[in-house]
C-alpha positions as a Markdown table, in Angstrom:
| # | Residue | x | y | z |
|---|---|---|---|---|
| 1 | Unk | 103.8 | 82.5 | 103.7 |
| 2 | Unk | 104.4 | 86.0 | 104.1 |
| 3 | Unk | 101.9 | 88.9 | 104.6 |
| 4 | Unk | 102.2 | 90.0 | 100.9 |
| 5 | Unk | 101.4 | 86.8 | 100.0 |
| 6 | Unk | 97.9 | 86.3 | 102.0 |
| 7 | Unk | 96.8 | 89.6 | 101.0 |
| 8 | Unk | 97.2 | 89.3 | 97.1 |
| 9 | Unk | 95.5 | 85.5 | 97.3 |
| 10 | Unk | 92.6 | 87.5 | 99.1 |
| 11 | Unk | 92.7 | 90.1 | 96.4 |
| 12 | Unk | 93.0 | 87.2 | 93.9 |
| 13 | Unk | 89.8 | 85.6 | 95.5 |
| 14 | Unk | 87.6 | 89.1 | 95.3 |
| 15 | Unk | 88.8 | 89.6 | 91.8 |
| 16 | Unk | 87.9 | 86.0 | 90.6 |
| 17 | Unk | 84.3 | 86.3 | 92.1 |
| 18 | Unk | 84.1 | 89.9 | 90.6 |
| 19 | Unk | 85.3 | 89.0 | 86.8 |
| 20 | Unk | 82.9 | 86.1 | 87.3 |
| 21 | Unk | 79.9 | 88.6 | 87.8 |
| 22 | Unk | 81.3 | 90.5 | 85.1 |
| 23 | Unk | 81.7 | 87.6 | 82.4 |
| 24 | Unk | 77.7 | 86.7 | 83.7 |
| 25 | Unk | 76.6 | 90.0 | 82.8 |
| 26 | Unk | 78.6 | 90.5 | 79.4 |
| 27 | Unk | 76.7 | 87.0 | 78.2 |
| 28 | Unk | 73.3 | 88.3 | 79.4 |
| 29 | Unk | 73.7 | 91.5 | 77.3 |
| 30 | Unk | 74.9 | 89.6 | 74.9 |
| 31 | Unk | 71.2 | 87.3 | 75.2 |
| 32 | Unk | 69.5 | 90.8 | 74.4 |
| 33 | Unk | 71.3 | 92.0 | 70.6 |
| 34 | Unk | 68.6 | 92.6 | 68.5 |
| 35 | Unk | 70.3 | 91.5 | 65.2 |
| 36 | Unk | 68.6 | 94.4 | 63.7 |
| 37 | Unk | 70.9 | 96.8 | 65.3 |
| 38 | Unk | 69.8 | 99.5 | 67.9 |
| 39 | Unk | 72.3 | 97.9 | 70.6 |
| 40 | Unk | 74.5 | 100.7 | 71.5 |
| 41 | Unk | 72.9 | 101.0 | 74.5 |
| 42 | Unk | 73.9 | 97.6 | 76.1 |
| 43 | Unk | 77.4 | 98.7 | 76.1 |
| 44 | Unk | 76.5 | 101.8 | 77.9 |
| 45 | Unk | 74.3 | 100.0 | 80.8 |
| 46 | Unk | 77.2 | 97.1 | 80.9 |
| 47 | Unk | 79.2 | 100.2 | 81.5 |
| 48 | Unk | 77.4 | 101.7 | 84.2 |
| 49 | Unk | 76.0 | 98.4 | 85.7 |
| 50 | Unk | 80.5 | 97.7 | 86.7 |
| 51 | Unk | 80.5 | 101.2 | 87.4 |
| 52 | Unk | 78.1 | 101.2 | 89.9 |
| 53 | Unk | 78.4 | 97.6 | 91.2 |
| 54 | Unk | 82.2 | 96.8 | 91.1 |
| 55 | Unk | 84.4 | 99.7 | 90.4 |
| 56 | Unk | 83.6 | 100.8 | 94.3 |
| 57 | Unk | 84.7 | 98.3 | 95.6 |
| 58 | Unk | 87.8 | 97.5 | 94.1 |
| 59 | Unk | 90.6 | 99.7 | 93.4 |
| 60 | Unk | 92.4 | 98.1 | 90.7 |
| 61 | Unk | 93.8 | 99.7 | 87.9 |
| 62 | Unk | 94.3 | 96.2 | 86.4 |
| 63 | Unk | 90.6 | 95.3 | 87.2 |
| 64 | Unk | 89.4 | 98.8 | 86.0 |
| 65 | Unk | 91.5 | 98.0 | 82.7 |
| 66 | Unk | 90.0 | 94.1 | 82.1 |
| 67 | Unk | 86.9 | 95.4 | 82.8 |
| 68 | Unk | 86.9 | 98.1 | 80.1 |
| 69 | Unk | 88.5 | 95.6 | 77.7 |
| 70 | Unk | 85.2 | 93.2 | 78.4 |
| 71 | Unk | 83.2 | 96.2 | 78.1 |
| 72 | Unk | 84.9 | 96.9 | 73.9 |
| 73 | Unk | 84.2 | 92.9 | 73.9 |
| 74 | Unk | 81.0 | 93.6 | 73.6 |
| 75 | Unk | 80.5 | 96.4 | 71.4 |
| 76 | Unk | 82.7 | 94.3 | 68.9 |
| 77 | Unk | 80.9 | 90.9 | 69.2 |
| 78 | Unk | 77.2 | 93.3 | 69.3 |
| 79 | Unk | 79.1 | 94.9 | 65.4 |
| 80 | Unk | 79.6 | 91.1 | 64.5 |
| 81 | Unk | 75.9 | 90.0 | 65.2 |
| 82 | Unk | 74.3 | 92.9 | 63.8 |
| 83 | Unk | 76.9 | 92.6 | 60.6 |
| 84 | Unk | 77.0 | 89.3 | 60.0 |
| 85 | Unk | 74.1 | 88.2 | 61.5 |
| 86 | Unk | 76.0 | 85.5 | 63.8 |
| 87 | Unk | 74.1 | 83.3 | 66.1 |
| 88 | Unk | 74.5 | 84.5 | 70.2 |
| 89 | Unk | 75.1 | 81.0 | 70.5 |
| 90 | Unk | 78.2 | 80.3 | 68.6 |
| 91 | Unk | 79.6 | 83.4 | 70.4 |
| 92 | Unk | 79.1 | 82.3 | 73.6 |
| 93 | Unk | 80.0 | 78.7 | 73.7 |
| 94 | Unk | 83.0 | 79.5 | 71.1 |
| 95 | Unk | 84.4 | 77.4 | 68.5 |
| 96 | Unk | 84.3 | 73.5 | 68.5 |
């Protein structure tokens, strides 16, 4: 196994444990919509919380981008809940 090899299953390692923390975080903003709208703010401290936690350490454009993309997750799924007043739980165990 070459060199290149090690070092992207190491960076493959850090990333899994990373996006884990990530996906953690997005479901406990996700515990605290108010369906009553008001939320924009837990897609700014989701923000800053992978700003300040993650981003640091890892430089990854790729992470950086999946990251954001989980970040406009949750503003969308925040629009659904307030909109259609969906139920947290259907969101976060999915369909079926």
């Amino acid at each position: 196994m070459g060199l290149n090899n090690i070092v992207n299953m190491e960076e493959n390692s850090k990333f899994k444990s990373f996006k884990q923390m990530v996906k953690n975080w997005k479901a406990s903003y996700l515990s605290q919509v108010d369906k009553a709208g008001g939320n924009e703010y837990l897609v700014k401290d989701f923000w800053e919380e992978i700003e300040e936690n993650i981003l640091p350490y890892i430089e990854s454009a790729d992470f950086s981008r999946w990251a954001f993309r989980q970040v406009m997750d949750l503003e969308r799924l925040i629009k659904e809940i307030e909109s259609n007043d969906l139920s947290i739980g259907i969101i976060i165990s999915g369909p079926r």
